[in-house]
C-alpha positions in Angstrom: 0.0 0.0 0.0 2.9 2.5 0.6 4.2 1.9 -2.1 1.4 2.3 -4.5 0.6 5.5 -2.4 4.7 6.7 -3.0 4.5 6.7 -6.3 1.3 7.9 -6.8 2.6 11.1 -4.4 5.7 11.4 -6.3 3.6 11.4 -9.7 2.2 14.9 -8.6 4.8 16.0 -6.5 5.3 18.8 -8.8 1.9 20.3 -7.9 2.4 20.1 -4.3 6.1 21.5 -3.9 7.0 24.6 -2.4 7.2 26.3 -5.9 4.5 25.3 -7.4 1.8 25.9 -4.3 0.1 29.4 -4.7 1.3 30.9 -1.8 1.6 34.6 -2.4 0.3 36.9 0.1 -0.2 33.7 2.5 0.6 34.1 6.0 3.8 31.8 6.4 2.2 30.3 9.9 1.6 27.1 10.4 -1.3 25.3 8.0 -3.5 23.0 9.5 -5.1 20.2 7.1 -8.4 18.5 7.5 -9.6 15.9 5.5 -13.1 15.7 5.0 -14.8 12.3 3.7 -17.8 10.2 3.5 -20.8 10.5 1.6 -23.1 13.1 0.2 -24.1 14.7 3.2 -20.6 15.5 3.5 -19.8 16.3 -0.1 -22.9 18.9 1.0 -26.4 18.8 -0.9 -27.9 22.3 0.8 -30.0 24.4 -1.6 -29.5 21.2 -4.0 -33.2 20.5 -5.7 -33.9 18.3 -8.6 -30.1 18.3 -9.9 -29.6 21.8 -9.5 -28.1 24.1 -6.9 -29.4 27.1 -6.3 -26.2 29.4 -6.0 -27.1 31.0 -2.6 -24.4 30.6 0.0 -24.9 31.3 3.5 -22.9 33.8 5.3 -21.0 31.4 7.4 -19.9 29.7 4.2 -18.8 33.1 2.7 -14.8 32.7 1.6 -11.9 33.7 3.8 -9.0 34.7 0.9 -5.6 33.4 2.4 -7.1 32.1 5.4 -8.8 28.8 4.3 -8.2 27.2 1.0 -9.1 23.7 -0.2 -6.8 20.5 -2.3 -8.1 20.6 -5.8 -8.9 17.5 -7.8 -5.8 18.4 -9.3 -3.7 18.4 -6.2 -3.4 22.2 -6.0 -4.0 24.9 -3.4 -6.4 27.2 -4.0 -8.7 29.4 -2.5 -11.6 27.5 -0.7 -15.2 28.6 -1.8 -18.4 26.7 -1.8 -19.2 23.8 -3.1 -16.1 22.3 -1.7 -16.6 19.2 -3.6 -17.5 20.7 -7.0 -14.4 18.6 -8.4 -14.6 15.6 -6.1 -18.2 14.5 -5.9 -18.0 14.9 -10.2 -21.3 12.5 -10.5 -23.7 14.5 -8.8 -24.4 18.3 -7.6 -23.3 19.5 -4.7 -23.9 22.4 -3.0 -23.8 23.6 0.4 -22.1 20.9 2.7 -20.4 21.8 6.6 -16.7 21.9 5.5 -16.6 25.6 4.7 -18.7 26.9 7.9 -16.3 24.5 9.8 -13.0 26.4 9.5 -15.0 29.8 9.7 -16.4 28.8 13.3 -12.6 27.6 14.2 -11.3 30.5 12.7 -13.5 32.3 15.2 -12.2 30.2 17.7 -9.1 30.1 17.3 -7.8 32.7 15.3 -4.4 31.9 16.1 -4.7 28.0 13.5 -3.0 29.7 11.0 -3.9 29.2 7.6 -6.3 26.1 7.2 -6.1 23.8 4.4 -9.5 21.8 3.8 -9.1 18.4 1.6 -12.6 17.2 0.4 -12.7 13.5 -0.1 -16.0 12.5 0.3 -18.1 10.9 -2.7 -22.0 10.5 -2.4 -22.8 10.4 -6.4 -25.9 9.3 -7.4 -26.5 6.1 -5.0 -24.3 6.8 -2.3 -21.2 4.6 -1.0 -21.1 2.1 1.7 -19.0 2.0 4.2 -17.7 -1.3 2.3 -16.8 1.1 -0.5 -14.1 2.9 1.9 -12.2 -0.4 2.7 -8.5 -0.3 2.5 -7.6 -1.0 -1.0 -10.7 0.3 -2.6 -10.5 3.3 -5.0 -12.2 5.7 -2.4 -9.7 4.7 0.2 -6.8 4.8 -2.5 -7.8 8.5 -3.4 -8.5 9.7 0.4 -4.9 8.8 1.0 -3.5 9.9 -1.7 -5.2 13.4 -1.3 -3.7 13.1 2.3 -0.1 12.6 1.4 0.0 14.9 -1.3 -1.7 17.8 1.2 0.9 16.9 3.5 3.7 16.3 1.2 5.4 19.8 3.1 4.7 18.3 6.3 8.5 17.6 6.7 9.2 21.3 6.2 7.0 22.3 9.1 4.3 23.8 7.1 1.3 21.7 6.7 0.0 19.4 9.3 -3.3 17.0 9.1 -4.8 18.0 12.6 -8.1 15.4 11.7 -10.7 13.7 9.9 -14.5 14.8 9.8 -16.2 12.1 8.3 -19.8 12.0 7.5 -20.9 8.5 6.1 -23.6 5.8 6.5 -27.1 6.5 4.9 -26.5 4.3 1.7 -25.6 1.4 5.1 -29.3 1.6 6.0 -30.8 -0.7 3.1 -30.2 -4.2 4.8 -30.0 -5.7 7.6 -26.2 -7.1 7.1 -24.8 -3.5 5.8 -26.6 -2.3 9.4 -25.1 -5.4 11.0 -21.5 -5.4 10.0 -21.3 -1.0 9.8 -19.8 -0.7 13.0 -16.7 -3.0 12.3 -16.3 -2.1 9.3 -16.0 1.8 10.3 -13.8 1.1 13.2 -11.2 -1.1 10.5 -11.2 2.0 8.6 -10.6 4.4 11.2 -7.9 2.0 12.1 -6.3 1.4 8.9 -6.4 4.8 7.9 -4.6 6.1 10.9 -2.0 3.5 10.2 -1.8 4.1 6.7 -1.0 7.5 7.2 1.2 7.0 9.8 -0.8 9.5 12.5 -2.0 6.1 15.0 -3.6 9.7 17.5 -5.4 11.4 14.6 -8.7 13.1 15.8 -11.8 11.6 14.0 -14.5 14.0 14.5 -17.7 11.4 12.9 -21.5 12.6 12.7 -24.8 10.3 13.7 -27.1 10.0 11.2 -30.0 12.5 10.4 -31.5 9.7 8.0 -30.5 6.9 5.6 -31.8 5.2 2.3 -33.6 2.4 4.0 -35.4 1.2 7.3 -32.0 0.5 9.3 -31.2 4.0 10.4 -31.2 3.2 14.2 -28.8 0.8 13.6 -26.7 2.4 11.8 -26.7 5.2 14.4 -26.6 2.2 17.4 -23.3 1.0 15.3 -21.4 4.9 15.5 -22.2 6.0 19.0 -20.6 2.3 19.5 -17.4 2.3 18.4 -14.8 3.7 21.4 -12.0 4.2 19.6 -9.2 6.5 20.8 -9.7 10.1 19.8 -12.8 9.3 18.1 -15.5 12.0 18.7 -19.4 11.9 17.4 -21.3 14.3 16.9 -25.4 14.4 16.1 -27.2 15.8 13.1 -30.4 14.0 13.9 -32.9 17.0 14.2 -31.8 19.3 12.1 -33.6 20.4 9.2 -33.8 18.4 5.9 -34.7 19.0 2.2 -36.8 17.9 0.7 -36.0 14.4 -0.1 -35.4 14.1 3.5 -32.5 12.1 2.6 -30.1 15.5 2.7 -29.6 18.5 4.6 -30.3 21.7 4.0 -28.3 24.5 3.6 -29.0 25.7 7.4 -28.5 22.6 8.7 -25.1 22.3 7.5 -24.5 25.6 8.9 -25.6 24.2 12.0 -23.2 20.9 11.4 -20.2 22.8 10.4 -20.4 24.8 13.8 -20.8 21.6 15.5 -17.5 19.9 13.9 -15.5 22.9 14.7 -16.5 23.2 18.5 -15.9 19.2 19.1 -12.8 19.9 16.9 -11.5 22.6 19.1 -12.8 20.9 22.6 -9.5 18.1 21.8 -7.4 20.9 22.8 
């Protein structure tokens, strides 16, 4: 695996080195990275109505310039603005999803980050991805770590550092019974591999409870995340806030709402 993740790192290397990152104007503090991954409601579906967003982006969402900027499909820095996953989540539209309201609020509280570097990951497409789908080995864990290692690639310098995972995943988990069953082994071997893989065994995992699934076994689903007691593994609840209409995703508000959560049980770690 490290070697497959090597060479696909050194492959883009170019785009991530020191001369080829847009830095100009950026503060030269630390950067904090934070990889962001799972599913749709991740990949953000707010103001997102029968394939079509509707442009409007809250506030809290508004860009920073030179304070947060996000990875590019292409494995380039650049200035972070809404939707985060435009170029990650290619099969479907996104929209409004809690990654930009999440390092405004820990900007807020904590002005003194530095320069934040979000890294969307997460891929909902059309039909969702288990939690199956994100098993070591599997083209959605392949490209999470390579995203990760290429972020990181000036971690040596003292620049860049991946400070944790928010990872929102699970509805397309709710269909059967043996999805439901096996979820919260299946997340915990991912949490675990992942950690391993990149070589950060204390990363924070900041995951959400579900809000609501594709099928009958939401409660188990949920039963299976507030289970799993792994070190430095925090959960946090979107059940109750405010859907759209498909009551599968949430709504521009409620990811507002979400985004403030992740950055409060991000900066309660200390």
């Amino acid at each position: 695996m490290f070697a497959f993740v090597s060479l696909m790192v050194l492959a883009y290397a170019q785009l991530v080195s020191t001369e080829n990152l847009n830095t100009t104007g950026y503060p030269s503090r630390v950067r904090s990275i934070f990889l962001l991954a799972g599913q749709s409601n991740m990949s953000g579906r707010g103001g997102v109505m029968n394939g079509t967003w509707d442009g409007v982006v809250p506030l809290e969402c508004q860009p920073k310039p030179s304070k947060v900027l996000r990875l590019s499909a292409g494995l380039s820095w650049m200035e972070a603005q809404e939707p985060l996953h435009r170029d990650i989540d290619v099969n479907a539209t996104c929209g409004i999803g809690p990654g930009m309201v999440f390092a405004n609020s820990l900007l807020n509280l904590n002005p003194r980050i530095g320069v934040i570097g979000l890294v969307p990951c997460a891929v909902g497409s059309r039909m969702g991805t288990k939690i199956s789908e994100w098993g070591r080995g599997t083209y959605l864990y392949n490209q999470l770590l390579r995203r990760a290692e290429a972020a990181a690639a000036l971690q040596a310098g003292g620049r860049f550092r991946i400070r944790a995972l928010l990872w929102y995943q699970g509805e397309s988990d709710t269909n059967n019974p043996q999805d439901a069953s096996l979820y919260k082994m299946r997340l915990e071997r991912f949490f675990t591999n992942l950690r391993a893989d990149l070589r950060l065994p204390e990363l924070p995992i900041i995951q959400v409870a579900l809000a609501s699934g594709q099928g009958p076994y939401i409660d188990a689903v949920r039963q299976a995340q507030f289970g799993v007691h792994l070190r430095n593994v925090k959960i946090i609840d979107a059940k109750g806030l405010p859907m759209e209409p498909d009551n599968l995703h949430l709504s521009s508000p409620a990811q507002v709402q979400l985004g403030d959560k992740f950055a409060h049980a991000f900066a309660a770690t200390g």
